[in-house]
N, C-alpha and C positions, 0 to 999 in steps of 0.2 A: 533527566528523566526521559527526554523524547530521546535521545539517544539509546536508552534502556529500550524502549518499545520498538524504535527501528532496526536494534538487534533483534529482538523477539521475532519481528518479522522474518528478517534476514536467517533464523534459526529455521525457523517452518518452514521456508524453501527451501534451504538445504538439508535439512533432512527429508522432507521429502524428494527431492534427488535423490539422496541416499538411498531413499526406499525404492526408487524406482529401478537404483540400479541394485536392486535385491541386500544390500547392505544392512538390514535392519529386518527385525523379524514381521513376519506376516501382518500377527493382528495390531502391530505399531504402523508398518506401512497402511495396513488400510486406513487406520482414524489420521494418520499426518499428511496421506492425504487429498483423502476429503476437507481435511481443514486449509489446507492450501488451495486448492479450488475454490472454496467458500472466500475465503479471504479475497483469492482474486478478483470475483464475480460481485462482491460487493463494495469492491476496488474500482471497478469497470461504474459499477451505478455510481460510484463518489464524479468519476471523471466527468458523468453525464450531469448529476444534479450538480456540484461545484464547479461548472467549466466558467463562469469568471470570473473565479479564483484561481485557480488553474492556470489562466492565460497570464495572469499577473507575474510572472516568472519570471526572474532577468534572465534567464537562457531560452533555448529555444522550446516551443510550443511543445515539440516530441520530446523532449527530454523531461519536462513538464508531465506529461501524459505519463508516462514511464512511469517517473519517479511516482505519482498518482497511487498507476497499476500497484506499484510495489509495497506502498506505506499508506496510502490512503488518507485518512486525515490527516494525518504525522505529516503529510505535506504540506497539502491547504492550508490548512486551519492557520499557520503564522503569518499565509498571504493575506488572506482573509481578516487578520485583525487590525493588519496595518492599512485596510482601508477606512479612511474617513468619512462617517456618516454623515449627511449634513443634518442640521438641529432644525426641527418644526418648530 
């Protein structure tokens, strides 16, 4: 399933490339996007409010980031589970 969605990702940026380079009709380019912006922009706030989850990455911090940019929770959220909360 996160596979599926990181496709899904992965489709919204390249078609919007697509549209950028005029491949795709008008009123497609403009709604794919705006959706790719949007995506980004609330990609950019994941990196901010999840950053330590984020840093938890066996790779390096920017690649971290990236990866973020790119899929957003799809990232985090399995780093984030695997931390251990301790018990009150």
């Amino acid at each position: 399933m996160m596979r599926l969605m990181k496709l899904t990702c992965m489709l919204a940026y390249a078609l919007a490339l697509a549209a950028t380079a005029g491949l795709v009709g008008r009123a497609f380019a403009s709604m794919i996007q705006t959706t790719a912006v949007v995506l980004l922009v609330v990609h950019a706030l994941e990196v901010v409010i999840a950053f330590r989850y984020v840093r938890l990455y066996d790779g390096s911090l920017f690649a971290s980031i990236v990866l973020t940019l790119l899929f957003g929770f799809l990232h985090w959220w399995p780093l984030a589970r695997t931390v251990r909360r301790p018990v009150v």
